[in-house]
C-alpha positions in Angstrom: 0.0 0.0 0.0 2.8 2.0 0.9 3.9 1.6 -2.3 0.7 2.8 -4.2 0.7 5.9 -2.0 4.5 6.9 -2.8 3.2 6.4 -6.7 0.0 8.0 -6.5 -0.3 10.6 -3.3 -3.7 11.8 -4.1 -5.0 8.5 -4.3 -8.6 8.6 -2.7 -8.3 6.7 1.0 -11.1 5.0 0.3 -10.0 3.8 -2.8 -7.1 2.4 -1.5 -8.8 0.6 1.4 -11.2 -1.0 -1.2 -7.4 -2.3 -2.9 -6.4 -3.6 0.2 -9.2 -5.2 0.9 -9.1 -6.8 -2.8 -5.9 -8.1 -1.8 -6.4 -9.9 1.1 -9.5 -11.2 -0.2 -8.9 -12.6 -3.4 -5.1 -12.8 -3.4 -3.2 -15.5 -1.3 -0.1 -14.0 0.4 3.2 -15.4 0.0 3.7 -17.7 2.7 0.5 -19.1 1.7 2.0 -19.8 -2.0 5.0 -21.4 -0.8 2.5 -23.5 1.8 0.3 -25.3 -0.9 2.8 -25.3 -3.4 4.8 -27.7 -1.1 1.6 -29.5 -0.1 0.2 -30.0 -4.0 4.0 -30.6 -4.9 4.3 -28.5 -7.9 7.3 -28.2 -10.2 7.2 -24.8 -10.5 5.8 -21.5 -9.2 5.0 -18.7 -11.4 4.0 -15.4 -9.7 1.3 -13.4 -12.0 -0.8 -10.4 -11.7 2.0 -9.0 -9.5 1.4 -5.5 -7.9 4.3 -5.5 -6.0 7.8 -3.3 -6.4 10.9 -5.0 -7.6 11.7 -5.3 -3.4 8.3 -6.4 -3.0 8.6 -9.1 -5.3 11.9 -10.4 -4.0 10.8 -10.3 -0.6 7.5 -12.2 -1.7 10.1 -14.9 -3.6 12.2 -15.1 -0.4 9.4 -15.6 1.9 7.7 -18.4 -0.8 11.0 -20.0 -0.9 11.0 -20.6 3.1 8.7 -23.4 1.9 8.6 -24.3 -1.3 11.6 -25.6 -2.4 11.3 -25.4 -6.4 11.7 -22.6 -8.9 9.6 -19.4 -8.1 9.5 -16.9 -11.4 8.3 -13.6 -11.5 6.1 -13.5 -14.6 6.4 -10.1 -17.0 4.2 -9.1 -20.2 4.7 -11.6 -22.7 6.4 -14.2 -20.8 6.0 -17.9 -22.0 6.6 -20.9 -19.9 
């Protein structure tokens, strides 16, 4: 969020909350990637519809890797796997 306010500073507070609660709804956070992608045993974990800062996403990587112990890839626009 932090993030999104640096961007954007006249970003509408509600409008933001609405974002974060988006988030938390109907994304799964990253220790909760790398916690069913070790339980379903995947080969390999490809982070989409990323919002999160070049930090962000490493930190998200790091903390999926705590548990998950296969390759994690950031996807970009027009990536193919």
């Amino acid at each position: 969020m932090a993030e999104m306010q640096r961007i954007n500073p006249s970003i509408d507070v509600a409008r933001l909350e609405q974002f974060r609660r988006h988030l938390l709804d109907q994304h799964l956070a990253p220790d909760q990637v790398g916690l069913l992608a070790s339980h379903a045993h995947v080969k390999k974990v490809v982070l989409v519809h990323n919002d999160l800062s070049a930090v962000g996403a490493a930190q998200a990587i790091a903390t999926i890797d705590q548990m998950y112990h296969g390759p994690v890839i950031e996807a970009h626009d027009l990536d193919r796997f």
